[in-house]
C-alpha positions in Angstrom: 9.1 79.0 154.1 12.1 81.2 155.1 12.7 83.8 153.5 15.4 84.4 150.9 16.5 86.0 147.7 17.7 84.2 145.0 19.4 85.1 141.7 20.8 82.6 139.0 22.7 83.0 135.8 21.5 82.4 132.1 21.8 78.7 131.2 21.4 76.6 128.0 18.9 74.3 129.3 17.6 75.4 132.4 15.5 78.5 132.7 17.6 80.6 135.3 16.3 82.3 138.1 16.6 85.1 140.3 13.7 85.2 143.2 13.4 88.2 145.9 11.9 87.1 149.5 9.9 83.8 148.8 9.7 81.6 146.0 11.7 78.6 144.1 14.1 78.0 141.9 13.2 75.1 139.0 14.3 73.6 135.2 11.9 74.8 132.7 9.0 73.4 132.5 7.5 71.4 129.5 6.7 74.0 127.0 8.2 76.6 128.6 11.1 78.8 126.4 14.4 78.1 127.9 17.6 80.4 128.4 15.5 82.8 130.2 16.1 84.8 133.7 12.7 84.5 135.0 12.7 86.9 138.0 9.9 86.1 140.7 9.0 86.7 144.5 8.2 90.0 146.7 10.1 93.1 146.5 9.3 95.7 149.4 8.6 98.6 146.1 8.5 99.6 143.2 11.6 100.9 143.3 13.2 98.2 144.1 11.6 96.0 141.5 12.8 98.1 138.9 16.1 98.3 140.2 17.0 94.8 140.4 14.8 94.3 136.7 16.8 97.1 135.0 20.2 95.7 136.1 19.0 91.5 135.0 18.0 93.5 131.7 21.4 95.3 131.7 23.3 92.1 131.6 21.2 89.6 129.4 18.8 91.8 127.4 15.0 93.0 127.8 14.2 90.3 125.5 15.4 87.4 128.0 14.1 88.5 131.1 10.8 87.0 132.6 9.0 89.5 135.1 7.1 87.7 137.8 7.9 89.9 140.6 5.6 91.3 143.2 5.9 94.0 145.3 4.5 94.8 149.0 4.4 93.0 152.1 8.5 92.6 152.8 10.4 94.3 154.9 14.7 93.9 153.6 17.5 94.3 155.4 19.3 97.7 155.2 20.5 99.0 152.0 19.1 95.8 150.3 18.4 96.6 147.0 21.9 98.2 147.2 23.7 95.1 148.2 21.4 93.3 145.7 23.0 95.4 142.7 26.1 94.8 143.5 25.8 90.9 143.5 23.9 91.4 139.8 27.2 91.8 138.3 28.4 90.6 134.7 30.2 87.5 136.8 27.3 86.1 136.6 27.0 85.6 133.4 30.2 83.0 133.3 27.8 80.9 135.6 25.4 78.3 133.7 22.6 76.5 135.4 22.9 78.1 138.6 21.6 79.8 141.3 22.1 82.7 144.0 20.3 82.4 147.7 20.5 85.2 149.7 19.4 84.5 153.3 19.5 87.3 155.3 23.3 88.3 154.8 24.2 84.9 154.0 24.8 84.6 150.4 24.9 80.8 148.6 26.1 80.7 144.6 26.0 77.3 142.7 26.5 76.3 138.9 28.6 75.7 136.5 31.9 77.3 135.6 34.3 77.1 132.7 37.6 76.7 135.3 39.1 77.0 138.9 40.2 80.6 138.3 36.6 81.9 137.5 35.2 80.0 140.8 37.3 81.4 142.4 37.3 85.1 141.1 33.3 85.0 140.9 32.8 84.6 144.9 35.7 86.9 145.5 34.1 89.5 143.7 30.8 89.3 145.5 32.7 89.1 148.9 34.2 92.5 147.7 30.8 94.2 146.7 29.4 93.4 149.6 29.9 94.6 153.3 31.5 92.4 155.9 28.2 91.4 157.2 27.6 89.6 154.4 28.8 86.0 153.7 29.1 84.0 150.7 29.2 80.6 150.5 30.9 79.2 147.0 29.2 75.8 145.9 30.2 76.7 142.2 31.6 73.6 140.0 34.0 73.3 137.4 32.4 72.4 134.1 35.3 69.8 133.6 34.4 68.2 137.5 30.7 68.2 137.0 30.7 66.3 133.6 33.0 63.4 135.2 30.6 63.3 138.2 27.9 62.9 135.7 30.1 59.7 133.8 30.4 58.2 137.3 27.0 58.4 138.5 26.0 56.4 135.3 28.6 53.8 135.7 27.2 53.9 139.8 30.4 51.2 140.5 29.0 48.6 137.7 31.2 46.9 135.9 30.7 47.1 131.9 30.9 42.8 131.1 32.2 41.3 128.6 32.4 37.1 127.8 35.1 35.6 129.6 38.7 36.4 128.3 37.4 38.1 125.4 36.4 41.3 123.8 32.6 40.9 123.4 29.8 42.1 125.6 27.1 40.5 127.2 23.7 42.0 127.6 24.5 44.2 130.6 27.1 45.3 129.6 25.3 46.6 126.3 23.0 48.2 128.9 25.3 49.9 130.5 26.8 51.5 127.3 23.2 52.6 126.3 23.2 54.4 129.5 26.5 56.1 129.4 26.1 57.1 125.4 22.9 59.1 126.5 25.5 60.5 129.6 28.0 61.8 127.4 25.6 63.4 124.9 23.6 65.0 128.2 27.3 66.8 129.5 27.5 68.2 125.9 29.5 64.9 123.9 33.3 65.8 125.3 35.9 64.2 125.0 36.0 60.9 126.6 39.1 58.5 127.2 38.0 54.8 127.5 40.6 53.2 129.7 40.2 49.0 129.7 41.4 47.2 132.9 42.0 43.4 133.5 43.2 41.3 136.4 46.2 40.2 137.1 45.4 36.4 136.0 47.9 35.5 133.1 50.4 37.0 131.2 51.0 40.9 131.8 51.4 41.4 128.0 48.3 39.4 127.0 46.4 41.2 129.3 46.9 44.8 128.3 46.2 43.4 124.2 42.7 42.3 125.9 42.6 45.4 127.8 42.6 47.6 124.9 40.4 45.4 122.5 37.7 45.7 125.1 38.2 49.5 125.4 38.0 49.7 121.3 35.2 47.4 121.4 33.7 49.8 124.2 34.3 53.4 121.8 32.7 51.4 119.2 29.4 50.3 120.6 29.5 54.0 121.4 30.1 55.5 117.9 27.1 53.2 116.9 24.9 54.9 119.0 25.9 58.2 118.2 28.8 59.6 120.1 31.3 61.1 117.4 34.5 59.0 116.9 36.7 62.0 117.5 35.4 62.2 121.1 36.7 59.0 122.0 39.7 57.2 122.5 40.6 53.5 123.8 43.1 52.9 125.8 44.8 49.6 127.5 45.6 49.7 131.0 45.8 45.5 131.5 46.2 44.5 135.2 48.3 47.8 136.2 45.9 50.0 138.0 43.3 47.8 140.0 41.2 49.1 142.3 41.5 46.2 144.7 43.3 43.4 145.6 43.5 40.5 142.8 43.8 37.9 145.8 40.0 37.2 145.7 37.5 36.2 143.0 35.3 39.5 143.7 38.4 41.5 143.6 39.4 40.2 140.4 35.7 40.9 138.8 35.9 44.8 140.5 39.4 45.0 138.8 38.3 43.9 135.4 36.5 47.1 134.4 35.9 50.2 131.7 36.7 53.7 132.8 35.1 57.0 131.7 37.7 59.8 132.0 37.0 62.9 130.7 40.2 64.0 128.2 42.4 67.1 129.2 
């Protein structure tokens, strides 16, 4: 295992982590108290244990933090526990379910953020702390971009069915609803625009009416299993944004479709 240091803001769901030397970084585990920085690993002293516990106790209380650090047996790079203080910063604590490895002077951040401006000024900050020796590699995510990653990994290019030229759904397309409600309530229930599509088969008119009776039809199913009607709203796109060419029978099928976006 190669060695590394790894430090991770307080999260909601996840227990976060920061680990010295060896070690890795996990969710909680059944049972297990969440929204916790559970520090773990080998520190080269005493002295440096303290250090790095006093500032993780600093920023999210004594009550919060999770000692599992052990000390002997390393050898850091210069002025590590130094460099290591500086990167335990309250920037940090904008960062949810994520993590900090340090390998060697290589530094790697991911998580979420609340926007582009704290991604950016979170990284930036470290870069300054830090000595040019040091490099920091930002894999931090917008909240906004990782929830809509979420909604299309459910949808995983399926196409939610309904029976032909109407507003009903079939079985698998019930299915995939059941899987998408349990999405949007995972990323926290945001608000979520359900944009109907159709081919371009018939009239232009007649087509968006279907489109958004199958996105309404869509929001409700979802209401019924629990999403809040004020996080959703249907609307009709008809045949006006296909994702492929309406010239072929498997185009057409790929073009008539429900969309997940997430609502500005």
């Amino acid at each position: 295992m190669k060695t590394r240091i790894i430090a991770a803001a307080l999260g909601c769901l996840f227990t976060s982590t920061i680990l010295a030397q060896t070690g890795s970084v996990r969710p909680a585990s059944p049972g297990e108290e969440p929204a916790k920085v559970v520090a773990s690993g080998t520190l080269p002293d005493e002295a440096s244990r303290a250090a790095i516990l006093g500032k993780l106790r600093d920023l999210y209380g004594a009550a919060n933090v999770v000692d599992r650090i052990e000390v002997g047996g390393v050898v850091p790079p210069p002025n590590w526990t130094e460099h290591m203080g500086k990167l335990l910063n309250a920037n940090l604590k904008e960062v949810h379910k994520g993590q900090m490895q340090v390998n060697g002077t290589q530094v790697a951040i991911k998580g979420n953020v609340a926007n582009e401006v704290l991604r950016q000024q979170v990284v930036s900050d470290m870069a300054t702390a830090l000595n040019p020796t040091y490099t920091v590699d930002n894999g931090l995510v917008v909240v906004a971009a990782a929830a809509q990653n979420v909604l299309d990994k459910t949808l995983s290019n399926r196409v939610v069915e309904f029976e032909s030229g109407s507003a009903t759904l079939t079985l698998t397309g019930r299915a995939i609803l059941d899987e998408m409600a349990t999405a949007i309530k995972k990323i926290g229930t945001p608000s979520v625009q359900v944009i109907g599509h159709t081919d371009s088969v018939g009239n232009r008119l007649g087509n968006i009416g279907l489109s958004l009776a199958r996105a309404n039809t869509v929001r409700t199913y979802l209401i019924d299993k629990g999403i809040p009607a004020e996080s959703l709203s249907a609307v009709g796109s008809g045949p006006d944004h296909p994702v492929t060419t309406n010239e072929t029978t498997e185009g057409r099928a790929k073009n008539r479709r429900i969309e997940f976006r997430l609502a500005g």
